[in-house]
C-alpha positions as CSV (number, residue, x, y, z in Angstrom):
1,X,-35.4,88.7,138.8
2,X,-33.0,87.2,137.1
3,X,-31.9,87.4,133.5
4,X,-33.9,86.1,130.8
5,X,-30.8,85.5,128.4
6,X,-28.5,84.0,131.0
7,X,-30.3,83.5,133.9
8,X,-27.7,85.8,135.9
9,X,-29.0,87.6,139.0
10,X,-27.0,91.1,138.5
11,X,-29.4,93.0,136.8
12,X,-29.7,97.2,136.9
13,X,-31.9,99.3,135.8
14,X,-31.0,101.1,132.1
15,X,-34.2,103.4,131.8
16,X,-37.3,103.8,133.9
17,X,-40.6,105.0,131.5
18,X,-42.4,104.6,134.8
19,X,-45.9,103.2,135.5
20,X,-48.2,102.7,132.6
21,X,-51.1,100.4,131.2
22,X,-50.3,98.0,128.5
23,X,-49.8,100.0,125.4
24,X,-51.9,97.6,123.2
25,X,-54.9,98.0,125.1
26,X,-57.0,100.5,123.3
27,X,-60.4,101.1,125.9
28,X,-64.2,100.6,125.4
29,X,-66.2,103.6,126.6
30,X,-66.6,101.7,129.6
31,X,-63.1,101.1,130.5
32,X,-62.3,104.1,130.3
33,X,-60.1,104.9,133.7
34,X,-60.2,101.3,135.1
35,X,-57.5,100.0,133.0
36,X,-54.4,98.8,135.1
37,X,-50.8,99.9,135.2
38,X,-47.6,97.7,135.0
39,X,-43.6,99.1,135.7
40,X,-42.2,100.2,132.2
41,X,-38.3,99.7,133.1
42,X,-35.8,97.9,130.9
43,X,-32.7,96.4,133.1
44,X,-29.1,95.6,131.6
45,X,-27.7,92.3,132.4
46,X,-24.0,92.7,133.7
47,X,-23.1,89.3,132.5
48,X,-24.6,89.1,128.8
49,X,-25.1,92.9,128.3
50,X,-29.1,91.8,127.4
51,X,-31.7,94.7,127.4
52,X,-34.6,93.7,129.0
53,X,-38.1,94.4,130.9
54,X,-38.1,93.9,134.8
55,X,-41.9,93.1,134.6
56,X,-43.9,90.8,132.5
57,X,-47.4,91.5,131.8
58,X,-48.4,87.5,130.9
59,X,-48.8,87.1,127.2
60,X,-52.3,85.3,127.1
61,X,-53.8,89.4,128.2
62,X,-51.6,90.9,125.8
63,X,-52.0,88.7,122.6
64,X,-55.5,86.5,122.6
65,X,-57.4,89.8,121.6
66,X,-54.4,91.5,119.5
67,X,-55.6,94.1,116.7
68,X,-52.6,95.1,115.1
69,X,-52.6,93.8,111.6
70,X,-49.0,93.4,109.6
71,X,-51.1,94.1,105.9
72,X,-52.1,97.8,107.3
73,X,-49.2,99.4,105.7
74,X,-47.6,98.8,102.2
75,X,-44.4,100.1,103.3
76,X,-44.2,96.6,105.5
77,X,-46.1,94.4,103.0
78,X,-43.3,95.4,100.3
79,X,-40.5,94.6,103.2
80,X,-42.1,91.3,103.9
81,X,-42.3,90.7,100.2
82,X,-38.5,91.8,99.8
83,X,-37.5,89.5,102.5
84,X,-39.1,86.4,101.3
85,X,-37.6,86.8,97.7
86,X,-34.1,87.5,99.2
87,X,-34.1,84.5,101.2
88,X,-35.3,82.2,98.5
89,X,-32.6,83.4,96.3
90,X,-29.7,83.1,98.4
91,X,-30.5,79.8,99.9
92,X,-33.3,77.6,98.3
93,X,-34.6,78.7,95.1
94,X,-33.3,75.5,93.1
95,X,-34.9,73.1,95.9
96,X,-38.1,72.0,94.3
97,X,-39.9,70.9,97.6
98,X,-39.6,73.4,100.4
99,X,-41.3,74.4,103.8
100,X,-41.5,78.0,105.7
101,X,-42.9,77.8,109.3
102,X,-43.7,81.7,110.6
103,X,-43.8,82.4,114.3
104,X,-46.4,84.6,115.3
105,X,-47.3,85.4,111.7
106,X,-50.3,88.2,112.5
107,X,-52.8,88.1,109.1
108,X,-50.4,85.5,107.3
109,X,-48.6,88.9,105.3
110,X,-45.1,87.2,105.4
111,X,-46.7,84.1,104.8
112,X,-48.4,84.9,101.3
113,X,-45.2,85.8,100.1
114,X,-43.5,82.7,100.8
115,X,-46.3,81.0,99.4
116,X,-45.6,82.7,96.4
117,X,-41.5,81.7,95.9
118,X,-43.3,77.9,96.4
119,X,-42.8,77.4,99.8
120,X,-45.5,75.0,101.7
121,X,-46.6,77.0,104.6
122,X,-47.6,77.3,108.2
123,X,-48.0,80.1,110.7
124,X,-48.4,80.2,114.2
125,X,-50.5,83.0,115.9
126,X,-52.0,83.4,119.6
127,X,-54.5,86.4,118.5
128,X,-57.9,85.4,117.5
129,X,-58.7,88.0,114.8
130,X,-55.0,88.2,112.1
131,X,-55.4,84.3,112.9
132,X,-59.0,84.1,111.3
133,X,-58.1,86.8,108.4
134,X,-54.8,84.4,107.5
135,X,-57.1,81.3,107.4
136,X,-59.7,83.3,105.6
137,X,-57.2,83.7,103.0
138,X,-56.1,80.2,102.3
139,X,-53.2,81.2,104.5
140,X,-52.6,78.0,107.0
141,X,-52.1,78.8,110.8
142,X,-52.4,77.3,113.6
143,X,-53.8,79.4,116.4
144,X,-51.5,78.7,119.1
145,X,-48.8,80.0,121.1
146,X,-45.6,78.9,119.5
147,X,-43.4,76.6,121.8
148,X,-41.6,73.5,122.7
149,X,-44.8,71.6,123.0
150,X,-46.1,73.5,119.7
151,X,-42.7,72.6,117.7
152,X,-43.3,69.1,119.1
153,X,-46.8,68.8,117.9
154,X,-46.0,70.1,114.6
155,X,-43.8,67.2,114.5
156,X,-41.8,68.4,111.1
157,X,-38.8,70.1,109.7
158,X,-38.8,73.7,108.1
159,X,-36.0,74.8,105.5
160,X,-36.9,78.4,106.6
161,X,-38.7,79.8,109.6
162,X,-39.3,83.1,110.0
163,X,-39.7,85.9,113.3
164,X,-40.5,89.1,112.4
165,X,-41.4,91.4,115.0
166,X,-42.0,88.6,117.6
167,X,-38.4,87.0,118.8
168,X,-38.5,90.1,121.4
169,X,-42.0,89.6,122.6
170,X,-41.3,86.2,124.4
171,X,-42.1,84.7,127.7
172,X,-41.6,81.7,126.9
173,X,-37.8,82.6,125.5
174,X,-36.1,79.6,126.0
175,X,-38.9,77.2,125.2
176,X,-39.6,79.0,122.0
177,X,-35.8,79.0,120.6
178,X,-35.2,75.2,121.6
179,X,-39.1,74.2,119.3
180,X,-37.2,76.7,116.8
181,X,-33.9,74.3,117.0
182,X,-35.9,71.5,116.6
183,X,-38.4,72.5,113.7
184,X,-35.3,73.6,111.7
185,X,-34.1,71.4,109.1
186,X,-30.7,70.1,109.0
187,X,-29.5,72.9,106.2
188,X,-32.1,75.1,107.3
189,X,-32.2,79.0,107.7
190,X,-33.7,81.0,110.9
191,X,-34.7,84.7,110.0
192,X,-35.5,86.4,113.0
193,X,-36.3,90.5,112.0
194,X,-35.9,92.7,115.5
195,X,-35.9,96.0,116.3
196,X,-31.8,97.2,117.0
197,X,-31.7,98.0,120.8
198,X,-28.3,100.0,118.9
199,X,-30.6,101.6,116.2
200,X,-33.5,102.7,118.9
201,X,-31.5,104.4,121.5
202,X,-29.5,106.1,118.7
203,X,-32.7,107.6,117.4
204,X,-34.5,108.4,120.7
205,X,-36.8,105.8,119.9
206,X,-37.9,105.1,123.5
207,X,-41.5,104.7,122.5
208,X,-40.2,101.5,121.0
209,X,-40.3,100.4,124.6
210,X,-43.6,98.6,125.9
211,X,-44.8,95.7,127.7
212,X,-45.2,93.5,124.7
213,X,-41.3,93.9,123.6
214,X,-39.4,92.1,126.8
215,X,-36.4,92.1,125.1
216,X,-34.3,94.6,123.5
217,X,-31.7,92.7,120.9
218,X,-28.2,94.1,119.5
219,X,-26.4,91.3,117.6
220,X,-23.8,90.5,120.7
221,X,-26.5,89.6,122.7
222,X,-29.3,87.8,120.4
223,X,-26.2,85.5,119.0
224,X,-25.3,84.3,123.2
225,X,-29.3,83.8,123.6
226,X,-29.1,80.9,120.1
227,X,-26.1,79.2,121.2
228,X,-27.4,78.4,124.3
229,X,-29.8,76.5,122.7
230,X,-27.2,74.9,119.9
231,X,-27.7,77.4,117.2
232,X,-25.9,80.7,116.0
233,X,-25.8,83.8,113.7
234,X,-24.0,83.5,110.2
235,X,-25.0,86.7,109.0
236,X,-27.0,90.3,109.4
237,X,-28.1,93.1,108.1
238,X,-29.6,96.5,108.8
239,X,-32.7,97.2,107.3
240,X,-34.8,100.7,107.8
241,X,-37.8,99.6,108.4
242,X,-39.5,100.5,111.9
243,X,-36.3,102.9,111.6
244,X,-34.0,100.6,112.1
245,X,-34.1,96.5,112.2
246,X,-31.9,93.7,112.0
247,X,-32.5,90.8,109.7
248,X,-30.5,88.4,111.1
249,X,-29.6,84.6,109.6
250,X,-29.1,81.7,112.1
251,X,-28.8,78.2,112.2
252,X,-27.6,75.4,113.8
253,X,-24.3,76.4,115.8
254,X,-22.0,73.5,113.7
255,X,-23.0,75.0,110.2
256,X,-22.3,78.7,111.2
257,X,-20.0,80.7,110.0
258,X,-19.8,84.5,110.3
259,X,-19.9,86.9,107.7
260,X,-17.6,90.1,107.6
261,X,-21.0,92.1,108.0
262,X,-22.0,90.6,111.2
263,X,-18.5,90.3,112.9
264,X,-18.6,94.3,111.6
265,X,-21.7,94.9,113.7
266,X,-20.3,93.0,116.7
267,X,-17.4,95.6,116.5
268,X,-19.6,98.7,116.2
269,X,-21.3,97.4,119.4
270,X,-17.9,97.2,121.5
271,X,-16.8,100.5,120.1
272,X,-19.6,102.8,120.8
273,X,-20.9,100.8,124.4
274,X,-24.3,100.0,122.8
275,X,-24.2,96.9,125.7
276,X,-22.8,99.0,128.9
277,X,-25.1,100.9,131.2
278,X,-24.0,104.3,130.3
279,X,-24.9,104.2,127.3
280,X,-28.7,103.7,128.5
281,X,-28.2,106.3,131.1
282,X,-27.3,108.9,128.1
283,X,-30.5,107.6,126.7
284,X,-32.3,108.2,129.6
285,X,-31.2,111.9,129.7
286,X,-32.0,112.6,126.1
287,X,-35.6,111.3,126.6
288,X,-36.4,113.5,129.7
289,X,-35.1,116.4,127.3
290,X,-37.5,115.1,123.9
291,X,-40.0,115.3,126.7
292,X,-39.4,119.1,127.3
293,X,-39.5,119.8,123.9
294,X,-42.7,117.9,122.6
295,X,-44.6,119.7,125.3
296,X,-43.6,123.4,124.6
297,X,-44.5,122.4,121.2
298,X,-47.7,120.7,121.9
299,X,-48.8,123.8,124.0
300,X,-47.4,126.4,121.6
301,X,-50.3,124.8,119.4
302,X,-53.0,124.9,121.9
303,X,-52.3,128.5,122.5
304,X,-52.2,129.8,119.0
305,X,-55.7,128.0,118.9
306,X,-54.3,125.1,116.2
307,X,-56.2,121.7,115.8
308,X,-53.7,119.1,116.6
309,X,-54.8,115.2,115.7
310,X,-52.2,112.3,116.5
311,X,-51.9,110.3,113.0
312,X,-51.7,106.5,113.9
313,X,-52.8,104.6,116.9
314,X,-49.5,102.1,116.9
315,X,-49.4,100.6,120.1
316,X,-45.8,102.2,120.9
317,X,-47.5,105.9,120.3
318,X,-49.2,105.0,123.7
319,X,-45.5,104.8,125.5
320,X,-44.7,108.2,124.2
321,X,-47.8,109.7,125.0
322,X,-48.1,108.2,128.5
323,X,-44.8,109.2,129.6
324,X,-44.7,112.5,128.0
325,X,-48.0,113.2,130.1
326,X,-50.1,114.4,126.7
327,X,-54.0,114.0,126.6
328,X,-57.0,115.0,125.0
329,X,-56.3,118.6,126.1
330,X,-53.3,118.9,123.6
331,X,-54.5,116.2,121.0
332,X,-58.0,116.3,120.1
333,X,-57.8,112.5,118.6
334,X,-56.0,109.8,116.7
335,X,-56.7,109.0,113.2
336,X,-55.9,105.8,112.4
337,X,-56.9,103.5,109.2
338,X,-57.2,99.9,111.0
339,X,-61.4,99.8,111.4
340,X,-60.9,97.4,114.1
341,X,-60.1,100.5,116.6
342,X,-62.9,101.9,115.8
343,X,-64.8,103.8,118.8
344,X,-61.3,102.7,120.8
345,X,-59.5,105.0,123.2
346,X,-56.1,105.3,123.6
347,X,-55.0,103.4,127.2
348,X,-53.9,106.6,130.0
349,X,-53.8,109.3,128.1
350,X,-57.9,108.8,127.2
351,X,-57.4,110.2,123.6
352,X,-60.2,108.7,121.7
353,X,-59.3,106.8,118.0
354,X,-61.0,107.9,114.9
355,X,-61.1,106.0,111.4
356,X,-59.0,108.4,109.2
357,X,-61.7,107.9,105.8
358,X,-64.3,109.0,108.5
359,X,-62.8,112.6,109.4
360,X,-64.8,115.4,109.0
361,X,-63.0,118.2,110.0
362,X,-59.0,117.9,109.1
363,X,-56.4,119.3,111.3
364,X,-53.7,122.3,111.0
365,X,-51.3,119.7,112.8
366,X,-50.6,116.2,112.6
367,X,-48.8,114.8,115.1
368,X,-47.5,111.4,113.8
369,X,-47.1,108.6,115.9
370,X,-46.6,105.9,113.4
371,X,-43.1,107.7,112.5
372,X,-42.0,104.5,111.2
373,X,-44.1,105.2,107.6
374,X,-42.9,108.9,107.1
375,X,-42.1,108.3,103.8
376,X,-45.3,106.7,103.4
377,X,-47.3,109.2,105.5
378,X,-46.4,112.0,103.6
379,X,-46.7,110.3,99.9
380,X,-50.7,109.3,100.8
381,X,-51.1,113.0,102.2
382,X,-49.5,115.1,99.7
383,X,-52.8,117.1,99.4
384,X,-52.8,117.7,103.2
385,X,-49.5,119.4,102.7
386,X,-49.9,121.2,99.8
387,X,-53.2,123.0,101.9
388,X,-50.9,123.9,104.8
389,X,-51.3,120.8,107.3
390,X,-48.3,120.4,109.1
391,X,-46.7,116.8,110.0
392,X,-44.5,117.2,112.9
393,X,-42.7,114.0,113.4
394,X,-42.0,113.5,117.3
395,X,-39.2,110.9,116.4
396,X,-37.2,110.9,113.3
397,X,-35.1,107.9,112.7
398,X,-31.6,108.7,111.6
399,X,-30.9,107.5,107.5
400,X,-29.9,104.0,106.7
């Protein structure tokens, strides 16, 4: 392959998660065992130091049907909230006539909050369903994937626009960032929110790796990827959600200048390796170990005859789960509060998904997948844990 940054050809392989189905494909009844599998390996460019996936599962089967909703959690809907009022502040709350454009923008969450700083808005979303729910709520979008062509189409300048969660999903990479230099307004500001390839191998969050997420940013590599295309970083910042992103500030390359904060994160980058193959190969090491662990611990449960339920269905709980070879024979189920999974089971490991309001019988052991919302998690289920319920976290993120 070559490189989906630079387009160089020297490419080796940073950590192998082996064969499994696409994570975001939660099984009817009927599918149940038919479901293909895809190469989980991310690569390390030599030339640009970019993280990526060696395979591409094409985005029209991973994103028409999509189920995951942004407006699930509140931890997320205050970030989203947070975000849109920071950005206003600092760069456009005098301007009394002002645009946001969101890139894949789910159930239009980010969206209603830039509606409400007086921004006219539009998202663009692939998936059918958080597509219909945004328009449901007065919240425009266009159901499309965004693009060249797309940006084109538009035919209109944004003074924001806005990528959370998406700017790593993309097949389209370079087509995408040039409709993205085009659609931004002269003065304009590009807020692209990404998991830290830094922050996840520094918490052991391999399960933050699946075939959705092609690329793996740190801010040395996103900043090469937007001046090939004429614009650049001015700024960053670390946030904790999803235990660790960047929000990171671009625009067009002749406007930018860097802060002290994101020349500071450059540095940390060079000084610790977070772009050199060792440092993935440590990684590597340290999830073959987590592997060890989670199982004795797993089985320790079975044999003292303890009910163990999976809390959350997030589509990365399906990496760890695959590769750490756990199935219904160590967790019983996962509870999860999006009704749209209802009836669904888990892809490979064949765990079914039940609607957490519609338990009946409540665990001794919760084994949370959506680690992201611990703080969350354990605020909504204070009664659980004052009754004895345990909540073992199989990742936890290191404090921001």
């Amino acid at each position: 392959m070559i490189c989906r940054v630079c387009d160089s050809t020297h490419l080796d392989t940073a950590v192998d998660l082996g064969e499994q189905p696409w994570a975001n494909h939660f099984l009817k009844p009927a599918e149940v065992g038919r479901e293909p599998v895809y190469p989980l390996r991310v690569v390390l460019c030599a030339h640009c130091g970019t993280a990526q996936l060696d395979y591409t599962v094409p985005k029209e089967t991973m994103f028409a049907d999509h189920t995951y909703l942004s407006g699930m959690t509140k931890t997320l809907t205050d970030h989203f909230r947070c975000v849109a009022r920071q950005v206003d502040e600092r760069f456009f709350a005098t301007r009394p006539k002002k645009a946001m454009l969101d890139i894949g923008s789910n159930d239009g969450t980010q969206l209603a909050h830039y509606r409400d700083c007086g921004y006219e808005i539009l998202g663009v979303e692939p998936a059918k369903l958080p597509a219909e729910i945004a328009n449901a709520a007065g919240l425009t979008t266009l159901r499309a994937f965004f693009n060249g062509e797309t940006a084109r189409s538009i035919g209109r300048k944004f003074e924001v626009i806005n990528a959370s969660g998406v700017f790593f999903h993309l097949e389209e990479l370079h087509s995408v960032t040039d409709g993205i230099r085009v659609s931004l307004a002269d003065d304009g500001v590009f807020v692209i929110q990404f998991l830290y390839m830094k922050r996840i191998v520094e918490n052991d969050a391999f399960d933050q790796i699946y075939h959705e997420h092609l690329l793996y940013y740190n801010v040395r590599t996103l900043d090469k990827l937007l001046r090939r295309h004429g614009l650049a970083l001015f700024d960053a910042e670390l946030s904790p959600i999803h235990g660790g992103s960047i929000i990171a500030y671009a625009t067009h390359a002749a406007r930018a200048q860097p802060s002290a904060r994101l020349e500071a994160y450059g540095r940390a980058e060079d000084e610790t390796g977070a772009n050199t193959l060792a440092w993935y190969h440590a990684f590597q090491s340290r999830i073959a170990e987590r592997k060890v662990e989670n199982l004795a611990y797993l089985r320790a449960c079975r044999e003292a005859g303890k009910r163990v339920y999976g809390l959350g269905a997030p589509v990365k709980g399906n990496t760890l789960l695959n590769y750490y070879d756990i199935g219904p024979e160590l967790i019983e189920c996962l509870t999860e509060r999006n009704p749209h999974r209802r009836g669904l089971i888990a892809p490979g490991s064949h765990i079914p998904v039940k609607i957490e309001d519609e338990l009946t019988v409540e665990p001794d052991v919760y084994y949370v997948l959506a680690w992201n919302f611990k703080k969350e998690i354990l605020a909504r289920h204070q009664d659980l844990v004052a009754r004895g319920v345990e909540f073992y976290f199989p990742v936890n993120p290191k404090e921001i």
